[in-house]
Z-matrix of the N, CA and C atoms (Angstrom, degrees):
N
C 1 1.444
C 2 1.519 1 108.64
N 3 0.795 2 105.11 1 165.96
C 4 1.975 3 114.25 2 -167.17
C 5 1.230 4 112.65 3 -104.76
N 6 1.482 5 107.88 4 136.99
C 7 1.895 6 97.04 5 -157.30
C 8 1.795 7 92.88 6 -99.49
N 9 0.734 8 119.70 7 32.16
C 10 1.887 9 125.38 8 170.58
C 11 0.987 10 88.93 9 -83.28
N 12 1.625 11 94.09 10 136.88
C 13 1.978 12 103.10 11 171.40
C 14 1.573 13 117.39 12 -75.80
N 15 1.146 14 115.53 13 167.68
C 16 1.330 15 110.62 14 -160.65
C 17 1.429 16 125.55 15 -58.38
N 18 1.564 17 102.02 16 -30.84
C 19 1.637 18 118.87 17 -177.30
C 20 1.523 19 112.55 18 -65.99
N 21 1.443 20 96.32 19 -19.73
C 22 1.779 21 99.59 20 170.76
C 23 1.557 22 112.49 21 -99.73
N 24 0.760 23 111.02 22 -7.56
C 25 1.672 24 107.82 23 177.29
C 26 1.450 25 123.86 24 -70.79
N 27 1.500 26 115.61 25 131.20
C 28 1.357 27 80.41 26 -173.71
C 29 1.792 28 110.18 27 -116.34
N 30 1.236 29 120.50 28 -28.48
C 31 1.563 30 122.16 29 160.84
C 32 1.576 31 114.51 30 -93.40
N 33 1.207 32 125.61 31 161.06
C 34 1.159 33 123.23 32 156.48
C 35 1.334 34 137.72 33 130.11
N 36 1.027 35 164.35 34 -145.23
C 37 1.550 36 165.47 35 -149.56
C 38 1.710 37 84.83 36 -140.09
N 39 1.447 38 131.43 37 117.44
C 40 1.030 39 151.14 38 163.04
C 41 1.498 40 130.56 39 -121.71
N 42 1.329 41 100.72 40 -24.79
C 43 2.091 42 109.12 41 167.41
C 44 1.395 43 99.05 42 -139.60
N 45 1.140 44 107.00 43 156.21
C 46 2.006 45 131.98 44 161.07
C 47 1.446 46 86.68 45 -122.78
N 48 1.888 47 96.64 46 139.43
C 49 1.325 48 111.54 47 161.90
C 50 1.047 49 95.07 48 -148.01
N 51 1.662 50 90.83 49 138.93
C 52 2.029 51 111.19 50 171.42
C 53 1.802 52 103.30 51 -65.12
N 54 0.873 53 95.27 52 132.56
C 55 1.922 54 108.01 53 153.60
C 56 1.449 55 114.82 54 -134.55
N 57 1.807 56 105.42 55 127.70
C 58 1.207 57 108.86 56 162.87
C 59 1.750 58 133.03 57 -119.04
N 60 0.863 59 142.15 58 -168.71
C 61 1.676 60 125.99 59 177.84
C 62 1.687 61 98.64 60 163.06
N 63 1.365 62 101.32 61 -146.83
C 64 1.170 63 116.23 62 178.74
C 65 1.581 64 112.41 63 -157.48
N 66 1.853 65 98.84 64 136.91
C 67 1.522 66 93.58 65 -172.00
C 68 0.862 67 129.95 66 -90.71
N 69 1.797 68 131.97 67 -172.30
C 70 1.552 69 98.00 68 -168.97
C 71 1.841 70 125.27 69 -76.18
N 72 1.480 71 106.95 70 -17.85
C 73 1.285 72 87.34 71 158.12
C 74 1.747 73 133.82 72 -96.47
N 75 1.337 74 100.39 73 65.22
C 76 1.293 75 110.71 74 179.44
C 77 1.282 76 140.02 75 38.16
N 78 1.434 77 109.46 76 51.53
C 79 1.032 78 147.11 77 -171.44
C 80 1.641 79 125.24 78 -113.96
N 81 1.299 80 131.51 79 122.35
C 82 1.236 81 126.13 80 -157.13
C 83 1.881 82 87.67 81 -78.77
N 84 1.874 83 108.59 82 168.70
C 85 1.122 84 84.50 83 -177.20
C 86 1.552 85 75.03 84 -158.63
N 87 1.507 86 133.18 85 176.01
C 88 1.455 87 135.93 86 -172.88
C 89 1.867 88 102.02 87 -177.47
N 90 1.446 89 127.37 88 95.15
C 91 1.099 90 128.11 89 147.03
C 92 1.560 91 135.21 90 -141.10
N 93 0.998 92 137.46 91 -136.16
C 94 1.453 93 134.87 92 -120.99
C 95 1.503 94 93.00 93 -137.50
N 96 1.394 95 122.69 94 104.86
C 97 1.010 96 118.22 95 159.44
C 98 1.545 97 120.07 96 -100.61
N 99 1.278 98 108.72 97 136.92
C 100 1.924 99 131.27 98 -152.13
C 101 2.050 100 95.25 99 -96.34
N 102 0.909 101 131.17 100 114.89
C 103 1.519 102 140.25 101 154.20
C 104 0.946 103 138.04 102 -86.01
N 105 1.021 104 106.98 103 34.90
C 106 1.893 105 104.14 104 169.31
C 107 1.529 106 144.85 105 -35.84
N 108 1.566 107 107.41 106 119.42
C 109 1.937 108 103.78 107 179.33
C 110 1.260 109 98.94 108 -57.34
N 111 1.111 110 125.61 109 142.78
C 112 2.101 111 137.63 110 164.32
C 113 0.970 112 109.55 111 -108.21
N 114 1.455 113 143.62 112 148.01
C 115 1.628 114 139.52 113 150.02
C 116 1.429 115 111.95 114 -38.92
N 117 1.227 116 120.80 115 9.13
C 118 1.558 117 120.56 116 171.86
C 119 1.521 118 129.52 117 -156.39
N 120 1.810 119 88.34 118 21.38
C 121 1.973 120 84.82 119 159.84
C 122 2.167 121 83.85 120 132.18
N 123 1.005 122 109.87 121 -132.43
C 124 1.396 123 101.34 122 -171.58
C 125 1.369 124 106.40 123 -126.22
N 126 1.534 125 128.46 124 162.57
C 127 1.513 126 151.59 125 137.01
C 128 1.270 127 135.34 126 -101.75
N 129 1.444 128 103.46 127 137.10
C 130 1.468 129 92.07 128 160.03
C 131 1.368 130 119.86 129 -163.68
N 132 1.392 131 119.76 130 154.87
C 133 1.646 132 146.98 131 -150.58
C 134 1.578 133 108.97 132 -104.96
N 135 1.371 134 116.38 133 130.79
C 136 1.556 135 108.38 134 141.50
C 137 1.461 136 101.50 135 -135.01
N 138 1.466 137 95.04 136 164.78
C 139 1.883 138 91.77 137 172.70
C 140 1.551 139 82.40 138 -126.59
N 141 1.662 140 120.95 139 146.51
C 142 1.358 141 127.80 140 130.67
C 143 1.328 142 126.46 141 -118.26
N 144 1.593 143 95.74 142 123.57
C 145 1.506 144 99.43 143 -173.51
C 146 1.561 145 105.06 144 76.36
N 147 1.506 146 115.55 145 -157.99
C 148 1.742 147 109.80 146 167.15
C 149 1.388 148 118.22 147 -69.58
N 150 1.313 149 122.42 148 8.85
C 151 1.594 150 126.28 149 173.46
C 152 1.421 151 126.87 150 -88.57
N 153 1.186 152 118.74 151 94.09
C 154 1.523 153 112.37 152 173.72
C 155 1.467 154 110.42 153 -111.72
N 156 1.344 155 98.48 154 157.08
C 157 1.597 156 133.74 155 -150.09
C 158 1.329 157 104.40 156 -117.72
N 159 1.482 158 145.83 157 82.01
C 160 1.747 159 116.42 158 162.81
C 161 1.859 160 107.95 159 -99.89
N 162 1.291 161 97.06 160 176.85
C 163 1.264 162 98.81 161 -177.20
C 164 1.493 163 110.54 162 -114.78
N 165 1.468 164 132.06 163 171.54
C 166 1.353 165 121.52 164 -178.96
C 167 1.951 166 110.52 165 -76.35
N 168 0.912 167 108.13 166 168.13
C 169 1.827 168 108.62 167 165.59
C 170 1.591 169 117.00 168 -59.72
N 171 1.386 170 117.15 169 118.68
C 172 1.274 171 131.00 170 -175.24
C 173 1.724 172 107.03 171 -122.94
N 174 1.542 173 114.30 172 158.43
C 175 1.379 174 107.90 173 -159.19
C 176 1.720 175 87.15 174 -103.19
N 177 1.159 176 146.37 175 4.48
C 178 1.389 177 147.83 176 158.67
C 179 1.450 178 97.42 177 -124.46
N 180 1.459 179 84.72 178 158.54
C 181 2.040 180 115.07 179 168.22
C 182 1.509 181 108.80 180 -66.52
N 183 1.109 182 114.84 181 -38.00
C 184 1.771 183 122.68 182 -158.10
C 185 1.848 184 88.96 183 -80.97
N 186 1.000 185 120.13 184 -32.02
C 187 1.918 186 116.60 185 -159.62
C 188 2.056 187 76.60 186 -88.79
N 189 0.942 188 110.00 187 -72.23
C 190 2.041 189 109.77 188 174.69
C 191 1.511 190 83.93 189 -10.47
N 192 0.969 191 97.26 190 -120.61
C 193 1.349 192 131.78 191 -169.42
C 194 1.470 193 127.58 192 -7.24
N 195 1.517 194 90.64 193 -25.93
C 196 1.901 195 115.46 194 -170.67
C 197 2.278 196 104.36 195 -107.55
N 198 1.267 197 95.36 196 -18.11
C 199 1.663 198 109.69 197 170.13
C 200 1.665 199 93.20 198 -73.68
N 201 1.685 200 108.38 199 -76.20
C 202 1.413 201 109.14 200 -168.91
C 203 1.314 202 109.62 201 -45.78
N 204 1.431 203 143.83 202 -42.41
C 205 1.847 204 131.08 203 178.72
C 206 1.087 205 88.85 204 -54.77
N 207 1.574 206 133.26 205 -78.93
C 208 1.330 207 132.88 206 -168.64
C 209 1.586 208 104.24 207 -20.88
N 210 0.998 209 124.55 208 -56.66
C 211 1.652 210 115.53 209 -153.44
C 212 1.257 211 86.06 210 -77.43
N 213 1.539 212 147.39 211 -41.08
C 214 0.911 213 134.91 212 -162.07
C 215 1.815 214 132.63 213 -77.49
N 216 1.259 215 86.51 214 -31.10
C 217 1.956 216 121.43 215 169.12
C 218 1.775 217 80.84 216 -53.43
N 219 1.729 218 123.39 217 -49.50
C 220 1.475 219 114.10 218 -147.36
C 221 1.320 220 98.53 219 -61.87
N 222 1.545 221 131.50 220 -55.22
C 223 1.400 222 129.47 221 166.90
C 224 0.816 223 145.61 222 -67.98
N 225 1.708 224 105.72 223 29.91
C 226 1.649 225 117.64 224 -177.86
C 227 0.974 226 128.59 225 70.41
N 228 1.434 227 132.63 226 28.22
C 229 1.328 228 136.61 227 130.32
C 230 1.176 229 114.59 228 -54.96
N 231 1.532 230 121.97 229 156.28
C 232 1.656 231 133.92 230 -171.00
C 233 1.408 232 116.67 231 -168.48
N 234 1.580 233 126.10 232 154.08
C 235 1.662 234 121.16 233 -154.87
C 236 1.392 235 139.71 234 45.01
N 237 1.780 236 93.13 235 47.57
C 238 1.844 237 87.24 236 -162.31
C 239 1.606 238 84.47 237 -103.77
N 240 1.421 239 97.81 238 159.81
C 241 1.431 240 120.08 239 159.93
C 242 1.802 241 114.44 240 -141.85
N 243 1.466 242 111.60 241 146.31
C 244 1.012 243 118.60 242 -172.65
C 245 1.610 244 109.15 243 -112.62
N 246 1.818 245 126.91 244 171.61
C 247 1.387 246 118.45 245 144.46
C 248 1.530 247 76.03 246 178.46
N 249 1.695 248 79.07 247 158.53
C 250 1.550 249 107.35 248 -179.72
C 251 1.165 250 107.18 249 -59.88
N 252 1.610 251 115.90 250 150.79
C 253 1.446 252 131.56 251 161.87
C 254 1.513 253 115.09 252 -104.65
N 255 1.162 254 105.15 253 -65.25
C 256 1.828 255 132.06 254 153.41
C 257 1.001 256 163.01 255 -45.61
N 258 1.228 257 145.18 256 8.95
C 259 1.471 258 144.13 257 -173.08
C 260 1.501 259 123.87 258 -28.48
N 261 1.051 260 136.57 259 88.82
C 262 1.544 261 124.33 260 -166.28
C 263 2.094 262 103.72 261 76.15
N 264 1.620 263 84.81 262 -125.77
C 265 1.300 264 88.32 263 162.96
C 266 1.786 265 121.69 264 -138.42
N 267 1.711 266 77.84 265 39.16
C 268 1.987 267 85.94 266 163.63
C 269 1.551 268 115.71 267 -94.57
N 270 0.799 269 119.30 268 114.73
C 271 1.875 270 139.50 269 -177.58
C 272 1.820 271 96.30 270 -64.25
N 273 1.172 272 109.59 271 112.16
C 274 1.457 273 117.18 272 169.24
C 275 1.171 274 126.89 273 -83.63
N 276 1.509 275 111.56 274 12.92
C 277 1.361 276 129.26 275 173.70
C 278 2.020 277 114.29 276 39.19
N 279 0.999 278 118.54 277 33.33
C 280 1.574 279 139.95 278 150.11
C 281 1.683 280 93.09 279 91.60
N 282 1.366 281 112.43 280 38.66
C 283 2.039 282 107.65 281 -169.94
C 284 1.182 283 117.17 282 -117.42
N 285 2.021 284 99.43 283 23.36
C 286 1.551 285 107.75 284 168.10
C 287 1.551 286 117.94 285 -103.32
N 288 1.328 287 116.28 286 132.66
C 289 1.517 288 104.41 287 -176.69
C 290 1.642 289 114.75 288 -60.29
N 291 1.328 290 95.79 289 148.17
C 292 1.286 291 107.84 290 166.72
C 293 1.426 292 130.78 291 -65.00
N 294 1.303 293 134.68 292 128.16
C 295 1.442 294 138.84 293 -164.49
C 296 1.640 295 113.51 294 -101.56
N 297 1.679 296 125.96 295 65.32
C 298 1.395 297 98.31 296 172.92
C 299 1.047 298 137.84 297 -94.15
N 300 1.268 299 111.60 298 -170.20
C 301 1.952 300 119.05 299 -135.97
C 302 1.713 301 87.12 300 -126.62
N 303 1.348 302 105.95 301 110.38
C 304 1.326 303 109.47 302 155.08
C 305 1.611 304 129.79 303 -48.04
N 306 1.282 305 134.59 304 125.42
C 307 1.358 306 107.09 305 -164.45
C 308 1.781 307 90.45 306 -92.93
N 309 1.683 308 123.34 307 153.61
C 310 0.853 309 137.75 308 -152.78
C 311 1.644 310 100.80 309 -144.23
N 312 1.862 311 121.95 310 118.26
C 313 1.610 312 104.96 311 -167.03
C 314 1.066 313 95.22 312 -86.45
């Protein structure tokens, strides 16, 4: 990873965020959501299992991040909450609040 601070970066993997919930077959579940800089604002990825999820380009992290639950709520996922782990590659050591996601039918 590239030790340029973020404001200089211009493609690339810039946050990890935990997400947890439950899948649709009711199953607890906890991984890694991927943030990528885009030539047009941000992305971001999860896969569970063989299922991956990205979201379209958004001009903040928080709207990313809040599309991808959305898509995921769409296939019946439910009780997720997210928060950063990552910034670059500074470790926030788990002292960001958690963000949950109303589920919405």
């Amino acid at each position: 990873m590239s030790t340029l601070p973020l404001i200089f970066k211009k493609e690339g993997l810039v946050e990890r965020h935990q997400i947890e919930g439950v899948d649709p077959s009711d199953r607890y579940f906890n991984r890694a959501i991927l943030v990528n800089r885009t030539a047009s604002g941000y992305s971001a990825k999860v896969t569970y299992e063989a299922f991956a999820v990205e979201s379209g380009s958004h001009s903040t992290i928080t709207a990313t991040v809040k599309e991808l639950v959305e898509k995921l709520q769409g296939f019946g996922f439910t009780r997720m909450r997210t928060r950063a782990n990552f910034k670059g590659a500074r470790y926030l050591a788990e002292k960001e609040t958690w963000i949950d996601y109303n589920n919405r039918p």
